[in-house]
N, C-alpha and C positions, 0 to 999 in steps of 0.2 A: 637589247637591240631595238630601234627604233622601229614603229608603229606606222602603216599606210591606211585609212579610210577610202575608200572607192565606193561612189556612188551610181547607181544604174537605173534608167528609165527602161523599163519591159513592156516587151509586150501586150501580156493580160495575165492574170492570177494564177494561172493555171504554170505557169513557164518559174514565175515566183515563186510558189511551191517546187518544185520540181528543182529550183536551184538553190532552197533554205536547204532542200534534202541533201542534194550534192555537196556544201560547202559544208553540211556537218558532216560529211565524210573525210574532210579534208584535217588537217594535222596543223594545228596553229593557225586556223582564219576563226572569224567571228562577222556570221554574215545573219543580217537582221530584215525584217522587212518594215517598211517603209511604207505607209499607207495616211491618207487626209486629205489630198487633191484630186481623189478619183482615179491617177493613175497606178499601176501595178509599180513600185519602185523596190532596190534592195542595196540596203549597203555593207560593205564588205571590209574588214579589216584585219590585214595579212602583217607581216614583217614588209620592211620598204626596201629590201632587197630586188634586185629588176626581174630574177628568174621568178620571184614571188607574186608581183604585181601583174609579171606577161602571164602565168599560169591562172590569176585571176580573171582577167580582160579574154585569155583563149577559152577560159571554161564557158564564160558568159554569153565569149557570141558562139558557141557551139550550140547552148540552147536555144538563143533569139538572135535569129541576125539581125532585126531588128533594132536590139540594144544601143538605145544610146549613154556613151557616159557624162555621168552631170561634173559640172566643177564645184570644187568646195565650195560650201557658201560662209 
């Protein structure tokens, strides 16, 4: 099955922790964090399935509403 990357601008550290912790609880993501420009970032890679990617994007902004998502680069 084919692979999604999703990328997330956070908050602050503390919310990025907190969602390294959540997504290894998860079943098939591989969610990394992301740090060198000072902000708190985290990228997240699920199956590209849509229930898969909304279950991504709804976990994220439960933690920071904040959240914004980056586009591939």
């Amino acid at each position: 099955m084919r692979r999604t990357t999703l990328t997330f601008r956070l908050s602050g550290p503390d919310i990025q922790r907190d969602l390294l912790h959540e997504f290894a609880l998860h079943h098939d993501v591989i969610a990394c964090a992301l740090d060198g420009d000072g902000t708190a970032k985290i990228s997240v890679q699920t199956s590209n399935a849509p229930a898969a990617l909304w279950d991504v994007r709804a976990t994220v902004g439960m933690f920071d509403d904040a959240a914004e998502e980056l586009e591939p680069q």
